[in-house]
VEXLODO-703153 format. One line per 10 residues: their letters; for each residue x, y, z of N, C-alpha, C, O. Coordinates in Angstrom, 2 decimals. Each point is the difference from the previous one (the first is absolute). Last residue first. Layout:
A	X:Y:Z:X:Y:Z:X:Y:Z:X:Y:Z  ...
% end
This chain:
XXXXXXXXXX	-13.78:4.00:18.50:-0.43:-0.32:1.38:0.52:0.78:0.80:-0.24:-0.11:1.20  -0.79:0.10:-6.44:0.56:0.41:0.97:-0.35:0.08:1.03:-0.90:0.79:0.30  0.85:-2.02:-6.06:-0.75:-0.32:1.07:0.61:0.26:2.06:0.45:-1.03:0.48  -0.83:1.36:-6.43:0.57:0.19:1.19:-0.73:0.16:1.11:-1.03:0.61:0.28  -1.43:-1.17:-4.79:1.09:-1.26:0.26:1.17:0.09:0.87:0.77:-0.95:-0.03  -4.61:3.67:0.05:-0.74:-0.96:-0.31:1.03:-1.29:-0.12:-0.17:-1.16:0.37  1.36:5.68:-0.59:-0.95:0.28:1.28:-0.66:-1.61:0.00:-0.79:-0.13:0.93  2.96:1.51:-4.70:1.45:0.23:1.00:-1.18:-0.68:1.41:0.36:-0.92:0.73  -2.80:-0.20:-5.44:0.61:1.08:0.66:0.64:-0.34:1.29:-0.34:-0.98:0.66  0.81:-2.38:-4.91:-1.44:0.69:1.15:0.76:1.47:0.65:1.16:0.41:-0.05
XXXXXXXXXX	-0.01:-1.65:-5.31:0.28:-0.03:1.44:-0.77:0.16:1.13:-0.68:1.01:0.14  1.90:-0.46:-5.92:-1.15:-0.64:0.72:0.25:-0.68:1.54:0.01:-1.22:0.08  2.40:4.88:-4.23:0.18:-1.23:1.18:-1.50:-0.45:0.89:-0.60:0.73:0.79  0.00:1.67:-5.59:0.92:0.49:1.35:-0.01:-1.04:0.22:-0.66:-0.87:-0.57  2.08:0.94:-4.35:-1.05:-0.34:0.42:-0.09:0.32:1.65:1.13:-0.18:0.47  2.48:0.82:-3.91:-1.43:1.45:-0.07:-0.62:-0.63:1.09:-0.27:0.83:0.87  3.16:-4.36:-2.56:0.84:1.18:0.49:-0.62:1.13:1.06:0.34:0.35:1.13  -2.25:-4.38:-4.67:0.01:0.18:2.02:0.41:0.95:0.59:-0.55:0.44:1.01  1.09:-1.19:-5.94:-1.64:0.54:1.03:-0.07:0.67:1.19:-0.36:1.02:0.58  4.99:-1.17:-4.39:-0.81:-1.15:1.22:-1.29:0.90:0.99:-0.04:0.92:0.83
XXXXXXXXXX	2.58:0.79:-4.61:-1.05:-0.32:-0.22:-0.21:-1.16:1.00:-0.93:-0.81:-0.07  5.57:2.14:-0.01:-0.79:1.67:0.35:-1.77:-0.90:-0.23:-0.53:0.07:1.11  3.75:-3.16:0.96:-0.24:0.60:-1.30:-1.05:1.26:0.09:-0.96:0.33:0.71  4.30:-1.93:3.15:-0.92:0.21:-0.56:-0.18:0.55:-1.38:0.50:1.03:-0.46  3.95:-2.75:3.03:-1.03:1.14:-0.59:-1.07:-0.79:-0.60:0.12:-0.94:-0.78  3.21:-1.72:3.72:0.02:0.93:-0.94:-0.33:1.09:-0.11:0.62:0.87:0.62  -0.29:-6.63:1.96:0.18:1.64:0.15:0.46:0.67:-1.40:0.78:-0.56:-0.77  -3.44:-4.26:3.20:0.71:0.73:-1.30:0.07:1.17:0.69:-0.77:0.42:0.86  0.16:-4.56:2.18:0.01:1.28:0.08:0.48:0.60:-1.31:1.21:0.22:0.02  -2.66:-5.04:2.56:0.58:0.15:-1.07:-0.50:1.80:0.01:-1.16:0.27:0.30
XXXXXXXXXX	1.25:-4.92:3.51:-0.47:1.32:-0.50:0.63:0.71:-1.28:1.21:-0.21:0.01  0.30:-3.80:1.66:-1.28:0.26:1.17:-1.03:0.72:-0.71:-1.17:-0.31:-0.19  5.32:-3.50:-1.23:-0.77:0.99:-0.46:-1.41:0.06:0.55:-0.96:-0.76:-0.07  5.31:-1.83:1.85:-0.89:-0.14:-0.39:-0.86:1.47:-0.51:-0.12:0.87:0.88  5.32:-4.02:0.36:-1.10:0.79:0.45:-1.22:-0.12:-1.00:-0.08:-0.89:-0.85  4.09:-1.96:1.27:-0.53:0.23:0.90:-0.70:1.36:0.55:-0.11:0.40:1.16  2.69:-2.17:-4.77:0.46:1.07:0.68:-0.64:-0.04:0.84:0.28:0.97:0.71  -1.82:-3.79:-4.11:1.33:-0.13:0.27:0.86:0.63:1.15:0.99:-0.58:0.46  -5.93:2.44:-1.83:0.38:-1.12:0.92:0.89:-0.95:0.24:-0.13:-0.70:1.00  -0.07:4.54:-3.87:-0.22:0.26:1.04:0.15:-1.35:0.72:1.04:-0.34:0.56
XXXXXXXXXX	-0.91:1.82:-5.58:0.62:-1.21:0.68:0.28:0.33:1.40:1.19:-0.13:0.29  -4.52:2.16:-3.67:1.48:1.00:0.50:1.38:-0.98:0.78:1.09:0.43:0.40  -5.46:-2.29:-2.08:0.38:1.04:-1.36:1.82:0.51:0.88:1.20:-0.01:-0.29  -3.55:-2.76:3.31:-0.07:-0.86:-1.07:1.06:0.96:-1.16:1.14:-0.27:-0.39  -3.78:2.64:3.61:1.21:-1.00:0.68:0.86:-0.78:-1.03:1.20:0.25:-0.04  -5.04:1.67:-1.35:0.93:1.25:0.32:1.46:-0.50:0.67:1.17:0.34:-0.16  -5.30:-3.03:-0.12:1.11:0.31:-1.54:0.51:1.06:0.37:0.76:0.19:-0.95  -2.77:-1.40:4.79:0.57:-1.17:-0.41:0.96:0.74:-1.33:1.21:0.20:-0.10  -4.35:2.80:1.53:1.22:0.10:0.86:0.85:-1.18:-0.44:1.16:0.28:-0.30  -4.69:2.40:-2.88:-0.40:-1.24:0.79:1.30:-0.06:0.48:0.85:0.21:-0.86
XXXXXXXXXX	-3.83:4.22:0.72:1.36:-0.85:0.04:-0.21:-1.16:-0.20:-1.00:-0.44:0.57  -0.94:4.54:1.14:-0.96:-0.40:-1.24:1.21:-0.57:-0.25:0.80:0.91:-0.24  -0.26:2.01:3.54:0.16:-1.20:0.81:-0.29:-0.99:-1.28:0.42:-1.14:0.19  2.07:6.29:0.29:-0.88:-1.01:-0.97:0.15:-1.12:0.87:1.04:-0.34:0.57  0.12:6.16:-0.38:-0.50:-1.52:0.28:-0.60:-0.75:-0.10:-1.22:0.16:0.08  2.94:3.97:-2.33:-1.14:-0.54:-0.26:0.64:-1.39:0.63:0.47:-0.92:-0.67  1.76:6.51:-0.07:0.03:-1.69:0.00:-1.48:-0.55:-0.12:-0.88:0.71:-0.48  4.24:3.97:-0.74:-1.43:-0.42:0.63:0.19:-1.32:0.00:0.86:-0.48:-0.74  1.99:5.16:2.20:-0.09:-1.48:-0.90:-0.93:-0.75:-0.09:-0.54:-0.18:1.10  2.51:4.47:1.45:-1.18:0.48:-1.72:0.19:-1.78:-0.47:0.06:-0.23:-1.21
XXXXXXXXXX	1.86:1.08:5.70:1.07:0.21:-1.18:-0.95:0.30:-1.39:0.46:0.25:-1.12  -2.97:-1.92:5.11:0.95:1.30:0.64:0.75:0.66:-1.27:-0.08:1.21:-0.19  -1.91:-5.18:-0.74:-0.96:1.11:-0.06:0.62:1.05:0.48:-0.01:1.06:-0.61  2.65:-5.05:1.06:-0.36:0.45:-0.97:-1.13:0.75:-0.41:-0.11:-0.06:-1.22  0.87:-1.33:5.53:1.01:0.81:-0.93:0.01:0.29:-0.92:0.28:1.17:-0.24  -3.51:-3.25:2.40:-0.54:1.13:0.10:1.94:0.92:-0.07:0.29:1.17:0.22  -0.96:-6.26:-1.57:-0.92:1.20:-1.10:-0.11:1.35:0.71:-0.37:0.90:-0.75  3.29:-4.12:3.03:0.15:0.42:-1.78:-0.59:0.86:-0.58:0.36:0.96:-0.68  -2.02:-2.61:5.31:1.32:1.03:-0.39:0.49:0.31:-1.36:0.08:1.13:-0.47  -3.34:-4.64:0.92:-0.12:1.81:0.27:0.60:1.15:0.35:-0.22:1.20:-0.19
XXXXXXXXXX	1.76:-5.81:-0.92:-0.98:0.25:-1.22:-0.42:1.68:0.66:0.28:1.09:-0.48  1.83:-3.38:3.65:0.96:0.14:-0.81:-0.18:0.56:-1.11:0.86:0.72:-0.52  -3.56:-2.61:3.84:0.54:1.32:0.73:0.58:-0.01:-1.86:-0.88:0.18:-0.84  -0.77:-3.59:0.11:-0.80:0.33:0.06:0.59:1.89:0.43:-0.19:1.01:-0.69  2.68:-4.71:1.52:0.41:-0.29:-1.42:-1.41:1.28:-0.35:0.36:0.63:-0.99  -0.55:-2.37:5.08:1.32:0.79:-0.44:0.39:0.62:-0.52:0.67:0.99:0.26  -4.27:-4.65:-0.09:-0.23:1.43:0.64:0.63:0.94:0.20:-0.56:1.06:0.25  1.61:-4.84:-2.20:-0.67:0.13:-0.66:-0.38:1.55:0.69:0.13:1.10:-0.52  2.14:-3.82:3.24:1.14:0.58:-1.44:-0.64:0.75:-0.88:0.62:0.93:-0.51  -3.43:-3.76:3.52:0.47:1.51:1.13:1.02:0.46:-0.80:0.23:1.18:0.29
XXXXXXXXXX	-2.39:-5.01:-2.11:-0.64:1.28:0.12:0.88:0.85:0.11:0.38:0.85:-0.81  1.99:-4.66:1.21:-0.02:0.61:-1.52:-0.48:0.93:0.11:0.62:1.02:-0.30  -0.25:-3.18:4.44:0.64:0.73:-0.64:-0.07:0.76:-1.14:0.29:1.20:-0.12  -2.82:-3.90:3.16:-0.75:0.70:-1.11:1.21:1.00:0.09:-0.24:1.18:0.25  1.15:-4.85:2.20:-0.95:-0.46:-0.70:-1.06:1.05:-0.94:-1.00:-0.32:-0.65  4.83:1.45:3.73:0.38:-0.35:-0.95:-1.03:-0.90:-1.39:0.22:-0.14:-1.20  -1.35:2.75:5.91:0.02:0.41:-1.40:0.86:-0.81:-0.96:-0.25:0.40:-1.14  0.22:-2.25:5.47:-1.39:0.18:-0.71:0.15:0.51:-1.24:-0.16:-0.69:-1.00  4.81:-0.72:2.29:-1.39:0.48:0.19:-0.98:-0.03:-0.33:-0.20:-0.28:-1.19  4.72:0.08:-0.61:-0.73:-1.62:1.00:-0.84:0.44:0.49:-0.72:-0.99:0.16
XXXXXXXXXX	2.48:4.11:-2.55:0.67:-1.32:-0.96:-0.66:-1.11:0.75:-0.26:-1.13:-0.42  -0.71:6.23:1.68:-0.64:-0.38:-1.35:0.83:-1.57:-0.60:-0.16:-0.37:-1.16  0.67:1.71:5.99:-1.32:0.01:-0.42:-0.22:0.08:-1.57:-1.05:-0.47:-0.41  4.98:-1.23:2.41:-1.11:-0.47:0.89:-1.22:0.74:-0.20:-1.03:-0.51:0.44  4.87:2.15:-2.53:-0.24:-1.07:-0.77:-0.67:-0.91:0.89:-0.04:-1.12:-0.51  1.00:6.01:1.56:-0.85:-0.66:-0.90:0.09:-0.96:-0.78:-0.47:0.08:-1.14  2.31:0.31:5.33:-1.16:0.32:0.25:-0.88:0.39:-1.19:-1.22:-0.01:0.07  6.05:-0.82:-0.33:-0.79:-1.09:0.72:-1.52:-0.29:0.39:-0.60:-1.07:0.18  3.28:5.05:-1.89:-0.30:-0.75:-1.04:-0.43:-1.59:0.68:-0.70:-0.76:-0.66  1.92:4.19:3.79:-0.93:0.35:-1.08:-0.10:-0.92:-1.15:-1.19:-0.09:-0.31
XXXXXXXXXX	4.32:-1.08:3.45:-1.28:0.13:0.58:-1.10:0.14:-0.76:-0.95:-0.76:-0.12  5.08:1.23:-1.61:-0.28:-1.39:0.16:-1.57:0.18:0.63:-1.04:-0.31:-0.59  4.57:4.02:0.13:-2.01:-0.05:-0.86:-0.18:-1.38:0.11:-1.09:-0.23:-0.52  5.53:1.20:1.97:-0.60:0.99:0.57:-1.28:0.01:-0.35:-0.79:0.62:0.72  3.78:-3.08:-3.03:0.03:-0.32:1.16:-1.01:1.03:1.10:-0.46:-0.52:1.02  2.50:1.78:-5.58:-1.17:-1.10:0.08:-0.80:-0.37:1.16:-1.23:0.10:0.06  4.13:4.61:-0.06:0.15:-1.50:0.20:-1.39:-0.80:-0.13:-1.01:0.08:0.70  1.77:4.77:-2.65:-0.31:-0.92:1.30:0.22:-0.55:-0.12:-0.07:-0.22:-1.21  -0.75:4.01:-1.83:1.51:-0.07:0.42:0.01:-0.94:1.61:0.47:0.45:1.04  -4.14:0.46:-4.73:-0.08:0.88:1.50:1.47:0.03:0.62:0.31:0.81:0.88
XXXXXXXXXX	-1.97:-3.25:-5.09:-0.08:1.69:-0.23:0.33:0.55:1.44:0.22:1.20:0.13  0.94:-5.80:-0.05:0.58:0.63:-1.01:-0.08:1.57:-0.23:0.90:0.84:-0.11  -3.63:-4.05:2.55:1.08:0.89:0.52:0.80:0.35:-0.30:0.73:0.63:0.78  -4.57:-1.99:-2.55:-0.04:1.31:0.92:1.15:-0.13:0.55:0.39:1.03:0.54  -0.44:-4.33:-3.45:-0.16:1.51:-0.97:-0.12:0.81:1.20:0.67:1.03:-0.05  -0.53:-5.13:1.74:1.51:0.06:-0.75:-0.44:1.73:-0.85:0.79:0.94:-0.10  -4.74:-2.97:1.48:0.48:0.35:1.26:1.63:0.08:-0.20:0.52:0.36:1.06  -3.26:-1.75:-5.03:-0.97:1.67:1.05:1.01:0.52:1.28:0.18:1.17:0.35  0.53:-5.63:-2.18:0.68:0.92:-1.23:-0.68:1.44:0.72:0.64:0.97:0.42  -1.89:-4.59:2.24:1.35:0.22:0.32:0.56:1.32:-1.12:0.77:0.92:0.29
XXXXXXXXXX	-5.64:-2.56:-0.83:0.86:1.14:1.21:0.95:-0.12:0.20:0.35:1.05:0.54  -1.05:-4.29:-3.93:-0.68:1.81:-0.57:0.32:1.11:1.07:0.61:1.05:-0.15  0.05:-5.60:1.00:0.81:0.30:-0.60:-0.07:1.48:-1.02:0.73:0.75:-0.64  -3.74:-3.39:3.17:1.00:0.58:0.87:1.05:0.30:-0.42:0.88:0.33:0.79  -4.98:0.26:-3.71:0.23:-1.40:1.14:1.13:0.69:0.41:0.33:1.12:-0.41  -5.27:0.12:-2.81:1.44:-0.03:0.50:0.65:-0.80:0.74:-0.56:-1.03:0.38  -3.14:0.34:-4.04:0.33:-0.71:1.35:1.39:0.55:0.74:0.96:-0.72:0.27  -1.55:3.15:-5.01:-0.92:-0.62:0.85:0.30:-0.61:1.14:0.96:0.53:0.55  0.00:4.42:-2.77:0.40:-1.09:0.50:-0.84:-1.10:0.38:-0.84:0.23:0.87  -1.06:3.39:-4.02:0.09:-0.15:1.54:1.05:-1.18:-0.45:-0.09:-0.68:-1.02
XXXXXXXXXX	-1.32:4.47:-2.13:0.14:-1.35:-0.04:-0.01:-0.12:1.48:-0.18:1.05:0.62  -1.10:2.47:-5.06:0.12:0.79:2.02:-0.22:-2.02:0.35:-1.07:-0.55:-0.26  2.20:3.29:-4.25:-0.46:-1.24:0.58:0.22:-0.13:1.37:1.03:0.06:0.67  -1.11:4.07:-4.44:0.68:-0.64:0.95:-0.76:-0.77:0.30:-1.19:0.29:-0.15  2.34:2.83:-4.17:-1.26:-1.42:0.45:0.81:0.16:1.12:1.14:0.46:-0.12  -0.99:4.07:-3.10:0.77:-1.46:0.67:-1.37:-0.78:0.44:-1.21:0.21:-0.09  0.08:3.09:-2.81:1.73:0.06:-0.29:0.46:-1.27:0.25:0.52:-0.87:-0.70  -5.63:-0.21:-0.88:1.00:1.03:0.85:1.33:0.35:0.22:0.75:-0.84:-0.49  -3.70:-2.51:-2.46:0.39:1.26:-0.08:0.55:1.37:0.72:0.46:1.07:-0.37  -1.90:-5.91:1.33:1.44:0.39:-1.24:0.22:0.87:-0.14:1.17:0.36:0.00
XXXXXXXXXX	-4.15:-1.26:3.47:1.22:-0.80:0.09:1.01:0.09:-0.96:1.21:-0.16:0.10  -5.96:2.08:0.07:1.13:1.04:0.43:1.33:-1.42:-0.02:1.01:0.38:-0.59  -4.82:-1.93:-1.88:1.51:0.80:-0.59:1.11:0.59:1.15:1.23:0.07:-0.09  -5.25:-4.23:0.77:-0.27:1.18:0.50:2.11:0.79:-0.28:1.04:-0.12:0.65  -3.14:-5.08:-0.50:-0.05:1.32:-1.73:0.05:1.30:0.33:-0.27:0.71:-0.97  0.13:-4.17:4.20:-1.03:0.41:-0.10:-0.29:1.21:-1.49:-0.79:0.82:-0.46  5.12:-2.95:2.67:-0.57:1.26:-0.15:-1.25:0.43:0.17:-0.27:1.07:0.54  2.79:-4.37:-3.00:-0.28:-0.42:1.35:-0.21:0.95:0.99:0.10:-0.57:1.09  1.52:1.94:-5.55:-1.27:-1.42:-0.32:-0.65:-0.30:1.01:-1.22:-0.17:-0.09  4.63:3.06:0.05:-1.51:0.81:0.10:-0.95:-1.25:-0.07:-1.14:-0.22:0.40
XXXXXXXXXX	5.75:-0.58:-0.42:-0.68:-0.22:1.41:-1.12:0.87:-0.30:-0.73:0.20:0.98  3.53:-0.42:-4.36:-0.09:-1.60:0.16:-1.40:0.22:1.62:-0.99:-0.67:0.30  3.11:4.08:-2.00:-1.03:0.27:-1.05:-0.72:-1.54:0.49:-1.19:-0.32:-0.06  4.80:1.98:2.17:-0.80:0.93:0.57:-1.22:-0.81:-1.25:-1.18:0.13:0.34  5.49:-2.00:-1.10:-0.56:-0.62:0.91:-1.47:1.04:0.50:-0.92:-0.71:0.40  3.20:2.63:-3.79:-0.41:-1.67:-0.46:-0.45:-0.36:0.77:-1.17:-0.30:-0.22  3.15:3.85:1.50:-1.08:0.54:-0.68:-0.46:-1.47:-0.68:-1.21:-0.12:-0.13  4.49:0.77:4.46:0.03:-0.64:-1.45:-1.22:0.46:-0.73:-0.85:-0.41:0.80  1.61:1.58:4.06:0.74:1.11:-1.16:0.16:-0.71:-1.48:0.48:0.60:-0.96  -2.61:-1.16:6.71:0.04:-0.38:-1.82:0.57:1.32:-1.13:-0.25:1.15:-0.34
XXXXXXXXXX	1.28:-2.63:5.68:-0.58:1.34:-0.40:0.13:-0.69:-1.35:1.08:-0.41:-0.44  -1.79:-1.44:5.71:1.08:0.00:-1.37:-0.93:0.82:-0.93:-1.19:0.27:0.15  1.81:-1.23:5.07:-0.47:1.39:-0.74:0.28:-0.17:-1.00:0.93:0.72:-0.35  -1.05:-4.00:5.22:0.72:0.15:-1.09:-0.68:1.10:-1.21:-1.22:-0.15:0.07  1.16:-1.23:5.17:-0.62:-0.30:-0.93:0.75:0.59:-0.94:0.87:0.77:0.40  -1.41:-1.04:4.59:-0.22:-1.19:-0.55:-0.51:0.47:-1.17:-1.23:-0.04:-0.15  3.12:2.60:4.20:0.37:0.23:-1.42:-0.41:-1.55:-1.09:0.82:-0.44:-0.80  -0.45:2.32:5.90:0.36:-1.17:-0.68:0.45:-0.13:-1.56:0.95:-0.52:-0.59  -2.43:3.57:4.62:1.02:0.77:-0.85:0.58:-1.51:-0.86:1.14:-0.08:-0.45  -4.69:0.11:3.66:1.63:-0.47:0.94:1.10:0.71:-1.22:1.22:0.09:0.15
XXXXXXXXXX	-5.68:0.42:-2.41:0.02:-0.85:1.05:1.18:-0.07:0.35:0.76:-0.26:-0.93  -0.83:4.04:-2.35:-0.79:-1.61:0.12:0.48:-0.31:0.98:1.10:0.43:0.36  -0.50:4.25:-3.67:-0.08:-0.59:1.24:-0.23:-1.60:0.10:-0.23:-0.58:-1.06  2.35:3.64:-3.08:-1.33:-0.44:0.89:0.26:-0.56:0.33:0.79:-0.84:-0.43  2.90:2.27:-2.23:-0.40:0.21:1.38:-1.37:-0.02:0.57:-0.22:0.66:1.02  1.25:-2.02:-5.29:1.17:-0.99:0.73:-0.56:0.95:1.33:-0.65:-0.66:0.81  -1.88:2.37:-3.97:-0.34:-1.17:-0.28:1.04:-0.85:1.61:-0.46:-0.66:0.93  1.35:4.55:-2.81:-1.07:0.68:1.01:-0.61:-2.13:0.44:-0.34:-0.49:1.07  4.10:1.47:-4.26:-0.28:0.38:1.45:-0.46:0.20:0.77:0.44:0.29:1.12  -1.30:-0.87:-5.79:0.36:-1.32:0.48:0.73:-0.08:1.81:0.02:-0.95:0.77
XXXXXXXXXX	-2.03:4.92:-2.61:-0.43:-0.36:0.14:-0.15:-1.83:0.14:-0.91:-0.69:0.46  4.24:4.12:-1.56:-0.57:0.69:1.28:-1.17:-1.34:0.15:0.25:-0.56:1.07  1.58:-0.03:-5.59:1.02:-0.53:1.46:-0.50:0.23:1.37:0.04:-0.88:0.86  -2.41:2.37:-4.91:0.38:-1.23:0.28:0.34:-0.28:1.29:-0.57:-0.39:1.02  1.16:4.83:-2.01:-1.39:-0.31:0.35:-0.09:-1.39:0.41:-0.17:-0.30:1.18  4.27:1.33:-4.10:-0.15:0.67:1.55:-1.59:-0.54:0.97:0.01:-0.84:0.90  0.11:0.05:-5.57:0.58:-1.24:0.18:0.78:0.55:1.95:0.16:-0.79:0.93  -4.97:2.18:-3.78:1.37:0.43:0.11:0.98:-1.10:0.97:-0.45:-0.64:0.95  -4.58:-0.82:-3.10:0.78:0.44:0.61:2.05:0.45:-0.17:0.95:-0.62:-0.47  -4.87:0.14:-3.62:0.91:-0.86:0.89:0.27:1.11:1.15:0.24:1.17:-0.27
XXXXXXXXXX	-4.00:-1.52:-3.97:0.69:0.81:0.97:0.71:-0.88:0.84:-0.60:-1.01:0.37  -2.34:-0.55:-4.01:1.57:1.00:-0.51:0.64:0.60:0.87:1.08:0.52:-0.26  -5.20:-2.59:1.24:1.52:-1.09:-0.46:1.04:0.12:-0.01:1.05:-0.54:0.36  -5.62:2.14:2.44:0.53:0.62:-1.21:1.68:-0.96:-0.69:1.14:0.06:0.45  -5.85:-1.98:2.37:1.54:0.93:0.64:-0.08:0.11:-1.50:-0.63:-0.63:-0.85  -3.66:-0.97:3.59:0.89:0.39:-1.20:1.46:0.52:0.06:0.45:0.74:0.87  -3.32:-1.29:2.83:-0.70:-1.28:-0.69:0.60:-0.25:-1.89:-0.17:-0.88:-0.84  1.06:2.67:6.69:0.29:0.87:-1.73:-0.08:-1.64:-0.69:0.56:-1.08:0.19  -2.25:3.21:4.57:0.82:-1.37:0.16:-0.21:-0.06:-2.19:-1.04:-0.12:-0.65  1.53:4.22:3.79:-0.78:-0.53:-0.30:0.46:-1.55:-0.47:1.18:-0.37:0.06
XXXXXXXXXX	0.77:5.62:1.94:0.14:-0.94:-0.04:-1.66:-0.99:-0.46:-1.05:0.52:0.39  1.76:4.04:0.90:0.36:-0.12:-1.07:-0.03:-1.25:-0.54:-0.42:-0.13:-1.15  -0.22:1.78:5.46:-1.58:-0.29:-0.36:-0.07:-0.07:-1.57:-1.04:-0.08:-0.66  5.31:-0.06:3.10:-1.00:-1.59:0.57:-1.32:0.56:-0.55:-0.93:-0.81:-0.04  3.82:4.26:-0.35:0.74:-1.29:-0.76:-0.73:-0.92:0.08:-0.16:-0.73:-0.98  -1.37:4.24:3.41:-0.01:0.51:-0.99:0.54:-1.04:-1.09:-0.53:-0.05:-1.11  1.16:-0.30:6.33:-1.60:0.00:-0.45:-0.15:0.10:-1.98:-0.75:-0.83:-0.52  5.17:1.74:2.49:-0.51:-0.99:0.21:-1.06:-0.92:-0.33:0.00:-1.10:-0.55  1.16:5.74:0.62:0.70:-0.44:-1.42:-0.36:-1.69:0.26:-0.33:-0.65:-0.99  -1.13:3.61:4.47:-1.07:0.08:-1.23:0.77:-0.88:-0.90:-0.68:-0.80:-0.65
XXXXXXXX	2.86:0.40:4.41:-1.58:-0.73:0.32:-0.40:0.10:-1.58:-0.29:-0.93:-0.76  5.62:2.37:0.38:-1.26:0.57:0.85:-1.06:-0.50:-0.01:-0.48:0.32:-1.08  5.54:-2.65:0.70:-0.76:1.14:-0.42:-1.65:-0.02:0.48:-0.64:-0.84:0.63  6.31:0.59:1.66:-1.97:-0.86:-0.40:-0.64:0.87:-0.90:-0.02:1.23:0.08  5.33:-1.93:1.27:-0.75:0.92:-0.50:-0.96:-0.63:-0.11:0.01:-1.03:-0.68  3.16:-1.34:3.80:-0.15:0.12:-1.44:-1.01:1.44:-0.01:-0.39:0.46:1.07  4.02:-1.02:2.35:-1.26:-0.01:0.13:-0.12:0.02:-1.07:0.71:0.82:-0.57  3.67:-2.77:2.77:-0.48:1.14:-0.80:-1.49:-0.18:-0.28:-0.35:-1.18:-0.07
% end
């Protein structure tokens, strides 16, 4: 079945809505429908071989949100926004990460394990013993990255505003949220909400080279 697209302009029009929101309003919480569309939008981004090296935990303790502005860089959107997401990577995957990748596809596809050996052989010779395994973490990191912009240009699609955040310290975040028991790690940090009606920035235009200067066509 063909989804319904909506139109270039409604497109163009959300993304020139969007800003990276330096205030959020407190009192406003996402709708708990909205939520969800968008902890979905989160699980179906794309990644490498469809690996999936990473983990999405979502702060919902208002004690702990207040604990991590400290580490933060002091910077509120972390408390004050509806939600927090912690955009984490799996670390040092290993062959035991693609076998779980390669038991799930054939689970959703209705296949015999036996039938993706190949495929999952071929990625644990390049991200578990490979070259790339020596900058695994990055290449999760870079994943973990697709994942942050998909979020946010859903959540702009839906009227939601966010504010990707690198102004982190990642260790205490690890530390605060007990990440590295679990073997992952805090990449990227994304509040989502509303904008406070008196946030500056809101008004302010986008500051962009022009189309003609940063595309480029051979």
């Amino acid at each position: 079945m063909d989804a319904a697209p909506i139109s270039p302009a409604q497109l163009l029009t959300q993304l020139r809505w969007r800003y990276a929101v330096k205030k959020f309003d407190a009192t406003r919480k996402i709708a708990p429908e909205t939520w969800q569309a968008l902890e979905e939008a989160l699980v179906l981004t794309p990644s490498s071989y469809g690996l999936q090296p990473w983990k999405f935990v979502i702060v919902e303790d208002a004690a702990l949100r207040e604990q991590l502005v400290a580490v933060s860089w002091n910077q509120r959107q972390v408390a004050d926004a509806s939600h927090l997401v912690v955009l984490c990577i799996k670390k040092n995957l290993s062959a035991a990460d693609v076998d779980r990748f390669v038991r799930r596809t054939a689970q959703v596809r209705s296949v015999a394990p036996e039938s993706l050996a190949k495929f999952g052989a071929m990625m644990v010779r390049d991200v578990v013993d490979g070259p790339r395994s020596l900058v695994a973490n990055q290449w999760a990191a870079n994943q973990a990255y697709i994942a942050l912009g998909n979020f946010m240009t859903a959540a702009a699609l839906l009227g939601i505003d966010t504010c990707p955040m690198e102004g982190f310290e990642p260790a205490k975040y690890d530390q605060l949220l007990g990440l590295a028991a679990k073997g992952l790690a805090a990449t990227v940090v994304c509040p989502a909400g509303y904008r406070a009606a008196d946030d500056k920035y809101a008004a302010l235009p986008k500051v962009r080279f022009p189309l003609d200067e940063v595309i480029e066509r051979r």
